[in-house]
C-alpha positions as CSV (number, residue, x, y, z in Angstrom):
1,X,0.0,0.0,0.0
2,X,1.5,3.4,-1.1
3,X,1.1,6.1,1.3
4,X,1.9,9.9,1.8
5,X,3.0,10.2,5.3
6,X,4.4,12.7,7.6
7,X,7.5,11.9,10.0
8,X,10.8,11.9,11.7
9,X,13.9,10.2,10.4
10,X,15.2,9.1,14.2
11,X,17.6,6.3,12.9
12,X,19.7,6.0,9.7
13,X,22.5,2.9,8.5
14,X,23.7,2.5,5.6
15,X,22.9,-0.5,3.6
16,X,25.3,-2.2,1.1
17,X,27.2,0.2,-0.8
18,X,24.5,2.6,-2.1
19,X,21.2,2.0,0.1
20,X,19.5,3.2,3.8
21,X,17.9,1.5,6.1
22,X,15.6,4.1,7.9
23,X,13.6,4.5,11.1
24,X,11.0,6.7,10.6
25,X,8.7,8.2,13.3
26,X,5.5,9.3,11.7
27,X,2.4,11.0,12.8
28,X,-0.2,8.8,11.4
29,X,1.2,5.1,10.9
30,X,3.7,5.3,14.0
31,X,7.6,4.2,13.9
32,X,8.1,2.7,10.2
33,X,11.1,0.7,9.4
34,X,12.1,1.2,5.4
35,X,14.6,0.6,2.9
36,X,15.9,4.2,1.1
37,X,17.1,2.3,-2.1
38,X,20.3,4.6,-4.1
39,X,20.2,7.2,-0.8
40,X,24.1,7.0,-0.6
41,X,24.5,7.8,-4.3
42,X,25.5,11.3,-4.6
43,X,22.7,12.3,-6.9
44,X,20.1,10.6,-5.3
45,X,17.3,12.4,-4.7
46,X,16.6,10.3,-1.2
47,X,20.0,11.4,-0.1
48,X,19.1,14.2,1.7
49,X,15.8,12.7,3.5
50,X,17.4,9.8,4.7
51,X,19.5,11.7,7.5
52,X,18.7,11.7,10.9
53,X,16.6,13.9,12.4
54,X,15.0,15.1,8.8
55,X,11.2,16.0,9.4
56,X,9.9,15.5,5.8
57,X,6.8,14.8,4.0
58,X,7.3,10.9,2.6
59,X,5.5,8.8,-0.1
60,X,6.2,5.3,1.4
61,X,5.5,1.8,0.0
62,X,4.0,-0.1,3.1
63,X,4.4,-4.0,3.6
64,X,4.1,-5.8,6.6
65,X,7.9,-6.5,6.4
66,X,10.5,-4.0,5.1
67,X,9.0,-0.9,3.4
68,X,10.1,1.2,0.8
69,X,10.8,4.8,0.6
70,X,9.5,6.3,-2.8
71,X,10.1,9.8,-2.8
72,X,10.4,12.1,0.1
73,X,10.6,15.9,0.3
74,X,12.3,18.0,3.3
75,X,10.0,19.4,5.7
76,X,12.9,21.2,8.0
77,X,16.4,20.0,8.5
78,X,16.6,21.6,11.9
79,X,19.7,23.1,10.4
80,X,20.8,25.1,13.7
81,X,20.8,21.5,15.9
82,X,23.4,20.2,12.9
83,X,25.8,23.3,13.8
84,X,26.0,22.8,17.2
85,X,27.7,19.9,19.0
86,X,25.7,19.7,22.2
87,X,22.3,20.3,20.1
88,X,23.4,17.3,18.4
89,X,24.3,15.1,20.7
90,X,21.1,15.7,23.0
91,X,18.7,15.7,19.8
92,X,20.7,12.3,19.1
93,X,19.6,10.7,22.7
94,X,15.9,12.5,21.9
95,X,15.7,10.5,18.5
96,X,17.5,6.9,19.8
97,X,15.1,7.0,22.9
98,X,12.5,7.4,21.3
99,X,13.3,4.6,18.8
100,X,13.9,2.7,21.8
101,X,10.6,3.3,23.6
102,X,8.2,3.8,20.8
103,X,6.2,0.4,18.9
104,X,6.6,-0.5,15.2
105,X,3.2,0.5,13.6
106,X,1.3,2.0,16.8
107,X,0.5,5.6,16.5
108,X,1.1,8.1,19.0
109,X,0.1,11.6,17.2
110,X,0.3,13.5,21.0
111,X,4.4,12.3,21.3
112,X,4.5,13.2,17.7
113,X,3.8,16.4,18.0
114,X,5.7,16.8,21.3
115,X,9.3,15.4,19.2
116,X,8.3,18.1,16.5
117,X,8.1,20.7,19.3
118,X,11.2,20.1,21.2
119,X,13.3,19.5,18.0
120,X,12.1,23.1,17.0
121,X,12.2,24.6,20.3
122,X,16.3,22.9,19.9
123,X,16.5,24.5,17.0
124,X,15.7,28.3,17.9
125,X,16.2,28.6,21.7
126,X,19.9,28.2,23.4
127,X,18.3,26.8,26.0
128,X,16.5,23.6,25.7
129,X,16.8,21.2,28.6
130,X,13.5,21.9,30.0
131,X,12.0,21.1,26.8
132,X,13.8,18.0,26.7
133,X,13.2,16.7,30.1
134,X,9.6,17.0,29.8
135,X,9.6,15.0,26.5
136,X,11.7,12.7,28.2
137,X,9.4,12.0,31.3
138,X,6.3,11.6,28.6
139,X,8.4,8.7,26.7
140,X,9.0,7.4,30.1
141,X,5.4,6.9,31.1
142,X,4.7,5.6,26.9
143,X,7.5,3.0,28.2
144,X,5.6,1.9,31.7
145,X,8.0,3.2,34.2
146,X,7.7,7.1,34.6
147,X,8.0,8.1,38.3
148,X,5.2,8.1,40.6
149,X,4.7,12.1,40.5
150,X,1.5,13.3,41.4
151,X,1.7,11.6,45.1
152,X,3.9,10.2,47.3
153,X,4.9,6.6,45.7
154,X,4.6,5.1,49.3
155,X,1.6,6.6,50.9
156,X,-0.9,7.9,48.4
157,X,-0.5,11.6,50.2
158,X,-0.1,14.5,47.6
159,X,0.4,17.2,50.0
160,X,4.0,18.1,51.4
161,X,5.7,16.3,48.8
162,X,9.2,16.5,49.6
163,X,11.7,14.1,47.9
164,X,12.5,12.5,44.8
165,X,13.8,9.0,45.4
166,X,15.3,6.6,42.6
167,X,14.9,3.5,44.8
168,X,11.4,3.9,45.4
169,X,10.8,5.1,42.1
170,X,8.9,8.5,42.7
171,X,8.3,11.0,45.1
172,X,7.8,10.7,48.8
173,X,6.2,13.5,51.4
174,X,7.6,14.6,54.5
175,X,6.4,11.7,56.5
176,X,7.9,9.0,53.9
177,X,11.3,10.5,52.9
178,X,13.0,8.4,55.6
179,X,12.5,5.5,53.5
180,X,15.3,5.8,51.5
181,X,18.3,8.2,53.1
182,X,19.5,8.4,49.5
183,X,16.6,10.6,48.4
184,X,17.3,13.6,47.4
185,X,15.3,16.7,49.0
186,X,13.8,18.9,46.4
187,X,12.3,22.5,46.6
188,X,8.1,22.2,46.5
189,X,8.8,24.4,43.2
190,X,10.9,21.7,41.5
191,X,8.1,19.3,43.0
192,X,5.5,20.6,41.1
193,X,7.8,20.9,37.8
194,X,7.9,17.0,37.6
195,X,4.2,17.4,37.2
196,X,4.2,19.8,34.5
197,X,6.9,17.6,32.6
198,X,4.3,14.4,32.8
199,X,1.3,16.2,32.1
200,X,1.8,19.5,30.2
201,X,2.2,20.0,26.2
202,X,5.3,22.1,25.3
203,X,2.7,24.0,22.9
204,X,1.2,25.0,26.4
205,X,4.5,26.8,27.4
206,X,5.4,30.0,27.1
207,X,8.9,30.3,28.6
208,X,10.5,28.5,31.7
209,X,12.9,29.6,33.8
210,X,14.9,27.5,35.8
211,X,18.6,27.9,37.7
212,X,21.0,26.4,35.8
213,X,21.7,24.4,39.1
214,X,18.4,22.7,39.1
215,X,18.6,21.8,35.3
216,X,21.8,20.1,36.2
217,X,20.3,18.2,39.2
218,X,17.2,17.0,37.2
219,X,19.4,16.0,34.1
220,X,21.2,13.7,36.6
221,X,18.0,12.4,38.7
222,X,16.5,11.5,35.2
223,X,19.5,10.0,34.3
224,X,20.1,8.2,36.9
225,X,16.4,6.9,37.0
226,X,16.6,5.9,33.3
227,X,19.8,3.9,34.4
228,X,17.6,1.7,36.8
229,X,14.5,1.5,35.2
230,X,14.9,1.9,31.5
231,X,16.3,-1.4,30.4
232,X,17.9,-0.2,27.2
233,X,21.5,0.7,26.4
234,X,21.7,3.8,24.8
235,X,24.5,5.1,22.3
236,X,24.2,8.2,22.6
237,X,24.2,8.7,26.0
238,X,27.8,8.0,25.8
239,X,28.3,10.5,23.9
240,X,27.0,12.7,25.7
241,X,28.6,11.6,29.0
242,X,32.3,12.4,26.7
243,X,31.3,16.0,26.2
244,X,30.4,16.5,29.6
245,X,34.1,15.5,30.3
246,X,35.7,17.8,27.7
């Protein structure tokens, strides 16, 4: 079945000497798997759309195996994420945990539109990682193991919410947090940000502003959460973890 189709390209390998294998995260048919046949030939006209982190419009061939990429036509490029190292190597752990989380063929048009958001959002603003750690916490609850945030994780109680704790996987209130001395107390504001990053669109928000500081320290909770709970190995994170050192 040949269909016009709207997505992501959030994984790219070459194939033989001349063809693509892509992963592409579409709107309406879900995560697609297809074969760009000639895109590593320099005039091929696929060249361009089989790169990672393309939004384009494609005409794809559907089967229930492999499909096949027909034509495709660039929708944006996020050109300014390309120039920048660090754009690039957090847009890279955006597109691989996605591909990691998301199901072949089961559409998800809400976390479509949040990758399109934060990609763009990447791709004007210098700062980003608010954007990125709410789209993170939304693939972690489409994965089955977000953090219990609206409560405490150990008593039901949703008042005086004091702690985040990796071991018990969510927060715990003032009467809980001696559960686990490794918790790590948290201003109420920060509380109620972990709520906003489940439940809140990015089209909903304006502007953020948080201390660098607490960007750091909720880089490495979720970090260290996705480490316990996520179950995949992921690439880029390396990567990432490398810059961090230079």
């Amino acid at each position: 079945m040949l269909r016009q189709i709207e997505g992501i390209v959030i994984k790219s390998r070459d194939y033989g000497e001349t063809h693509k294998i892509i992963t592409i995260f579409t709107k309406d048919a879900g995560k697609i798997t297809a074969i760009a046949r000639g895109a590593n030939k320099t005039k091929s006209k696929l060249s361009a759309v089989s790169q990672v982190f393309i939004e384009g419009d494609f005409l794809i061939y559907l089967s229930k195996g492999l499909s096949t990429v027909q034509q495709g036509q660039t929708i944006s490029s996020y050109r300014h994420i390309r120039e920048d190292i660090i754009k690039t190597a957090y847009a890279a752990y955006l597109v691989e945990l996605t591909d990691k989380l998301m199901e072949e063929r089961q559409p998800d048009p809400f976390i479509y539109k949040q990758l399109t958001l934060t990609l763009n959002w990447m791709n004007e603003e210098e700062e980003f990682m608010i954007p990125l750690l709410m789209y993170e916490l939304k693939l972690f609850a489409k994965g089955g193991f977000a953090p219990v945030v609206d409560q405490c994780v150990n008593c039901g109680r949703n008042e005086s919410l004091k702690s985040f704790s990796i071991q018990e996987g969510g927060v715990l209130c003032e009467q809980c947090f001696t559960r686990d001395e490794r918790a790590v107390l948290l201003h109420p504001k920060i509380m109620k940000l972990f709520q906003v990053f489940l439940h809140v669109g990015l089209e909903r928000i304006g502007s953020i502003s948080v201390k660098k500081e607490n960007q750091q320290l909720l880089r490495t909770l979720f970090n260290e959460y996705y480490d316990v709970y996520g179950g995949f190995h992921l690439k880029s994170r390396r990567f990432l973890e490398q810059i961090d050192l230079l």
